[in-house]
C-alpha positions in Angstrom: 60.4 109.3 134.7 61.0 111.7 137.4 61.6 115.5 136.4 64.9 115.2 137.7 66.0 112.3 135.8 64.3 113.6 132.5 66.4 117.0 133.2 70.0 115.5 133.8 69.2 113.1 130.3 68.6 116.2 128.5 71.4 118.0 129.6 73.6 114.7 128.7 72.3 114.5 125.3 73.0 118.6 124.9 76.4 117.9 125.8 76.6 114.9 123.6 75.4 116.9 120.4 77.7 119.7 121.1 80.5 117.3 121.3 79.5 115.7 118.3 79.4 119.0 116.0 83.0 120.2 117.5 83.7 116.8 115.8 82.3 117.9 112.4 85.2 120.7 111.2 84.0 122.8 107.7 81.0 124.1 108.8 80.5 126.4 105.7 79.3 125.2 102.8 80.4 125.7 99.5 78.6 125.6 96.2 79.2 122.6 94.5 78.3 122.4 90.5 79.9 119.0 88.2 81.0 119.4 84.6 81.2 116.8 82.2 83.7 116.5 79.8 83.8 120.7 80.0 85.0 122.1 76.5 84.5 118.7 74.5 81.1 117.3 72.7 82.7 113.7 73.0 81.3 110.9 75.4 84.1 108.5 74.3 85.8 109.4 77.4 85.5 110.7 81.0 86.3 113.8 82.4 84.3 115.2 86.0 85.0 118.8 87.0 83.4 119.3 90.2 83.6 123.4 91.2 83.5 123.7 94.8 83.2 127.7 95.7 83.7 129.1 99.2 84.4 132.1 100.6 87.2 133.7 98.8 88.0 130.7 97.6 87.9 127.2 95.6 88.2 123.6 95.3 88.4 122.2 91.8 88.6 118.4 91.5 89.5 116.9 88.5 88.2 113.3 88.1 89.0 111.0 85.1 89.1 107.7 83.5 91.2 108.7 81.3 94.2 106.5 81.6 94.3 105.2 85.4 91.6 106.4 87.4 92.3 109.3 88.9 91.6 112.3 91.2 93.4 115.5 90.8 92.6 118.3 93.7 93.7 121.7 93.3 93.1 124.3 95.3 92.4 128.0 94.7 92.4 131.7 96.5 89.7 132.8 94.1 85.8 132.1 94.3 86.6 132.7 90.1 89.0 130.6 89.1 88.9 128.2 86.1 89.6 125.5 84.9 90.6 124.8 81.6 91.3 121.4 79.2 92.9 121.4 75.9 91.5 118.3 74.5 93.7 117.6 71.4 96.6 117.8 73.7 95.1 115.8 76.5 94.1 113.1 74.3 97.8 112.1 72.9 100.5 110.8 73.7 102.0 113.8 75.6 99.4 115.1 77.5 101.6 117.3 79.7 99.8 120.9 80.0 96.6 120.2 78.7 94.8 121.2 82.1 95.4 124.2 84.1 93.7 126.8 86.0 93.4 130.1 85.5 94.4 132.6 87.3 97.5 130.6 87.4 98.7 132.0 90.6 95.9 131.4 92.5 96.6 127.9 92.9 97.9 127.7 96.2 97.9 123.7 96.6 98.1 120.7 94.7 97.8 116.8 94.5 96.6 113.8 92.6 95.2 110.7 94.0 96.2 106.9 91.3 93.8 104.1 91.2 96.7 102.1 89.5 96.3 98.2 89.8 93.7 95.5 91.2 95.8 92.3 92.2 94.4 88.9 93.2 95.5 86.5 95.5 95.3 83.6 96.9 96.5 80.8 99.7 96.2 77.2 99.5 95.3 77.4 103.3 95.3 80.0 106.4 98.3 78.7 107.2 100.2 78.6 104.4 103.2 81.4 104.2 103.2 81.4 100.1 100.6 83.4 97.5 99.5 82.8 94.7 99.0 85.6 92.2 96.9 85.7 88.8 97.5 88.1 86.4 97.2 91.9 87.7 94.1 94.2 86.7 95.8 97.3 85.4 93.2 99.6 85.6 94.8 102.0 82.9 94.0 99.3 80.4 90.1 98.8 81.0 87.3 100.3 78.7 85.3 102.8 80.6 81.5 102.9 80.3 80.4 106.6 79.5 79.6 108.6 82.6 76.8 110.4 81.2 74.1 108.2 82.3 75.6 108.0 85.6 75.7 111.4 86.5 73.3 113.0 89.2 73.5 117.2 89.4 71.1 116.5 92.5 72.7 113.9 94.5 76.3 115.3 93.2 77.2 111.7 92.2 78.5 109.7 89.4 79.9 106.3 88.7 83.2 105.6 86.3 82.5 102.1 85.7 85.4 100.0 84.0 84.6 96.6 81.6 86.7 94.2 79.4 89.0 92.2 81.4 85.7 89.8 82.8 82.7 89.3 81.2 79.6 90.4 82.8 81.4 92.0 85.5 82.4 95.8 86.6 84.9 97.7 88.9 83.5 101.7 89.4 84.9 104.3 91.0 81.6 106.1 92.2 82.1 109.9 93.3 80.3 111.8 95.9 80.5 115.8 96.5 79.3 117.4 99.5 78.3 120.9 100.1 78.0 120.8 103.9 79.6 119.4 106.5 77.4 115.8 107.8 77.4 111.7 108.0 77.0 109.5 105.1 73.6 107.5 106.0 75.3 104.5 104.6 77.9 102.1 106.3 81.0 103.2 107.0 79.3 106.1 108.0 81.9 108.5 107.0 82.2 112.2 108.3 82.8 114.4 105.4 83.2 118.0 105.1 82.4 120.4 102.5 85.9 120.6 102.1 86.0 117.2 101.4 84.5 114.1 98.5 83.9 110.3 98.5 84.8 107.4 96.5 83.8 104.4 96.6 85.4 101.4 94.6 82.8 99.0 94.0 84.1 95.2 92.0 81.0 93.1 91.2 80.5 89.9 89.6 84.4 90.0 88.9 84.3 86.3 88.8 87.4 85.1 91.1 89.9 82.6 89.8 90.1 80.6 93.1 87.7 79.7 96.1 89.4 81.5 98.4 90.7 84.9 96.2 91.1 88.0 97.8 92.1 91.3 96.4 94.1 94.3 96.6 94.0 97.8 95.4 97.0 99.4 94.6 96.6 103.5 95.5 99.9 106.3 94.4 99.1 109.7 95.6 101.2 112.5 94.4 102.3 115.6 96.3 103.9 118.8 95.0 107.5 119.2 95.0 108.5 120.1 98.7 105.7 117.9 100.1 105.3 114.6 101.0 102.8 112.1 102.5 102.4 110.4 105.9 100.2 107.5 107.3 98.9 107.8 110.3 96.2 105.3 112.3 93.3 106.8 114.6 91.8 104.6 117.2 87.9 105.1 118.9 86.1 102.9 121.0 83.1 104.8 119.3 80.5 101.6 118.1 77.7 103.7 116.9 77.9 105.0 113.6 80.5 101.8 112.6 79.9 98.7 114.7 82.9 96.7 115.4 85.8 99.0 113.1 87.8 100.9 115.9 90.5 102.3 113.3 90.3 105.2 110.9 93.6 104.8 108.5 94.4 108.1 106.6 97.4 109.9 104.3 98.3 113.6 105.3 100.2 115.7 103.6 103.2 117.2 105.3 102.7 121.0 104.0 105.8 122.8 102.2 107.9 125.2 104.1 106.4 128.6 102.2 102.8 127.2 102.8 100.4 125.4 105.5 97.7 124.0 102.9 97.6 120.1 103.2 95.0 117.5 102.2 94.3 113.9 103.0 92.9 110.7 102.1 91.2 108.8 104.8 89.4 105.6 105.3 88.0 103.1 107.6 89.9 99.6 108.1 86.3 98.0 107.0 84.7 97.0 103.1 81.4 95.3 102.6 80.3 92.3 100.5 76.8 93.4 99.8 75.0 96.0 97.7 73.0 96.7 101.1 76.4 96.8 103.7 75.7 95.9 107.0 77.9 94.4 110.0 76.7 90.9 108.9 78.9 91.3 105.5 81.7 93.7 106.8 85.0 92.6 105.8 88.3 94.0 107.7 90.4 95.6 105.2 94.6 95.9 106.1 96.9 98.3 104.5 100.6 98.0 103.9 103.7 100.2 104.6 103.6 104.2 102.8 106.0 103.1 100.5 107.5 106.2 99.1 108.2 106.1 95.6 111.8 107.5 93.5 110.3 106.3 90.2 108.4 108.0 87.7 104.5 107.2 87.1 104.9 105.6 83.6 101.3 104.3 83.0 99.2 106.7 81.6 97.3 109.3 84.4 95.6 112.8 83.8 98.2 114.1 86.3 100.6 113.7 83.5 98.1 116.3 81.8 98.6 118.6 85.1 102.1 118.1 86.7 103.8 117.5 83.5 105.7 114.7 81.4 108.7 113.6 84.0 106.3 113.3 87.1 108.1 111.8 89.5 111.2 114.0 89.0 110.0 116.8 91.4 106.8 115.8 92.4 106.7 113.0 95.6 105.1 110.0 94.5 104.0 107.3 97.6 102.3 104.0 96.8 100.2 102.1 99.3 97.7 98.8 98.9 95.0 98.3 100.2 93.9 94.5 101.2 90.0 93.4 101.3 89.1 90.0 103.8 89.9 87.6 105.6 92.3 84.7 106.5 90.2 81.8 103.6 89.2 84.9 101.8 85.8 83.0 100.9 84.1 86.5 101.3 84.1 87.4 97.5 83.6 84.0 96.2 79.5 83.8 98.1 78.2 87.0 96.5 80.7 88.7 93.8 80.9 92.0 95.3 83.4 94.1 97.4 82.6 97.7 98.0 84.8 100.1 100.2 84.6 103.9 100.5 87.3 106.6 101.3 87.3 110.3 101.8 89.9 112.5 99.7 89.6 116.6 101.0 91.7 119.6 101.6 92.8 120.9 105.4 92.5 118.9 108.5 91.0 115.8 108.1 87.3 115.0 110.0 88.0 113.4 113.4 85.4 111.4 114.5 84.2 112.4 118.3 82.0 110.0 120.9 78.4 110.2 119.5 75.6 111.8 121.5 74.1 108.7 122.2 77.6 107.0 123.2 78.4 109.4 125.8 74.9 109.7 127.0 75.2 106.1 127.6 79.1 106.5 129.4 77.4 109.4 131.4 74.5 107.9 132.8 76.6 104.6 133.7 79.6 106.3 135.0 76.6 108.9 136.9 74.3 106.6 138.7 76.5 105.3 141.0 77.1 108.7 142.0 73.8 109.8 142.2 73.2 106.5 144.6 75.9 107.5 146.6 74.5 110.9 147.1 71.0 110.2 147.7 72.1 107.7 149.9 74.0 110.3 151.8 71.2 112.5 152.2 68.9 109.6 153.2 71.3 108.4 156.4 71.3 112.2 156.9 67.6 112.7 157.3 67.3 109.6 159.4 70.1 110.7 161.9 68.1 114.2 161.8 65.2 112.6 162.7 66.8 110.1 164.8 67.9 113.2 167.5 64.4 115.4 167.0 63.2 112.3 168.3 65.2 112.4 171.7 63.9 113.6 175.1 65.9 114.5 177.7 65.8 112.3 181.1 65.0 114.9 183.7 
């Protein structure tokens, strides 16, 4: 390759990568520890603290089984603050108070994320307009495995994994912390943040009650009084990191008046019907209206334990399902497992960019045509040079 070539690739690829890490917001990392069940001797139920410390400040996330899965996030102005669980409280029938943070006015944000309901559905054909639902999978009502044996302090991972509505079968909620800012090696490929965690609902051998099943994952995210959530759709024609899944779906908070902290929960429009997920076994998953909720949150939820007995009263509540396959829905039924992955963080949400490799690509196929044109300029030019040195005068 000629020096010239191997120069303008390199500078291509430079301005690829620096493209790339503008993409990647959070650069500083934060110190990440988990905590199980913190204050309690018990493994009969499951409680994740994961302490997130930055620079002057902290990210506590609260993650339980207790009840409906759920995920409470609670930011902090303090690299110090707390967290604290009274157990005998959180463990009856009004939990309301039983955690909290200390120092309480460091708390500058707050929110919860609901893993409420698994429904499944089916049609007697792709064209048929009616459903037909079985019985609902309350997820408040499963038995949770304990997450002791799941829980990795290296990989900052662990696995809520919920049994007793099938036989041999699971759904999980497996949880991810990050201390930097990087790229899941894994399909979908999300860009996280340090700012930022994963979960990943994983159903296997849930054995489906027709052919052609599909399911549904019902999701209520609260937001502190004053706040409320929007969903918003981003677009790429970036194919790298997820091949064929152009749309990145995601809730953001619209901040209070007295305060610009936000959060979000964001996911790609894709699941996977393998263990190992490739594009072979993606499935396209849809998502419905934000419905935005004026009840209360009446099944049981460790935000209860946080926001208090009436949430719903001054807290905004917004419910939105999730929807995993196709028109026959025949996905599940072949191999009896349905993963899909989503990102829950505080700030501005990750925005993916055009990969180094994509717009080296776009450059070198939008440049050579150029580059043709201009040597071929020069070429004509040397010949009509020579063309004329060439001339003598008729005396």
């Amino acid at each position: 390759m000629p020096p010239s070539r191997r120069l303008l690739l390199a500078g291509l690829w430079l301005l690829g990568s620096l493209c790339s890490a503008r993409a990647a917001p959070g650069g500083s990392g934060r110190r990440v520890t988990l905590h199980y069940n913190p204050g309690s001797n018990s493994s009969s139920v499951n409680l994740l603290h994961v302490r997130a410390v930055g620079q002057n400040d902290t990210l506590h996330y609260v993650w339980s089984s207790i009840g409906a899965p759920t995920v409470l996030l609670l930011y902090t102005r303090s690299e110090s603050s707390t967290l604290h669980v009274n157990w005998t409280k959180l463990l009856s029938a009004a939990p309301a108070g039983a955690i909290w943070i200390e120092p309480a006015g460091s708390v500058v944000y707050s929110t919860a994320v609901i893993f409420t309901k698994v429904f499944e559905y089916s049609r007697a054909n792709a064209s048929a307009q009616e459903e037909q639902f079985y019985p609902t999978y309350d997820l408040a009502a499963l038995s949770w495995r304990s997450l002791n044996g799941t829980l990795n302090h290296t990989a900052l991972t662990a696995k809520f994994q919920g049994v007793g509505a099938f036989p041999n079968g699971t759904i999980s909620f497996q949880v991810t912390a990050y201390e930097q800012s990087g790229r899941d090696s894994s399909l979908p490929r999300l860009l996280h943040t340090a700012n930022s965690s994963k979960v990943e609902f994983i159903m296997e051998k849930v054995a489906p009650r027709s052919n052609s099943s599909r399911f549904m994952l019902e999701v209520v995210t609260v937001e502190e009084t004053g706040g409320r959530k929007r969903l918003q759709s981003v677009r790429s024609i970036d194919d790298e990191y997820t091949p064929a899944i152009f749309e990145m779906a995601q809730l953001v908070s619209e901040p209070r008046n007295d305060t610009t902290s936000s959060s979000f929960f964001q996911w790609k429009t894709a699941a996977y019907g393998d263990k190992v997920a490739s594009r072979e076994n993606a499935i396209h998953c849809h998502y419905h209206s934000l419905q935005m909720a004026s009840w209360r949150l009446l099944g049981p939820s460790i935000a209860h334990a946080y926001f208090g007995a009436g949430l719903g009263h001054g807290e905004s509540l917004a419910a939105i399902n999730i929807t995993f396959g196709g028109e026959d829905g025949k996905f599940y039924a072949e191999k009896n497992y349905l993963s899909w992955s989503a990102l829950l963080g505080f700030g501005t949400p990750p925005e993916d960019s055009f990969s180094p490799l994509v717009i080296t690509i776009m450059a070198v196929a939008l440049g050579t045509p150029v580059v043709l044109l201009l040597v071929g300029g020069l070429v004509v030019l040397l010949a009509r040079r020579k063309r004329y040195s060439e001339y003598e005068p008729i005396n």
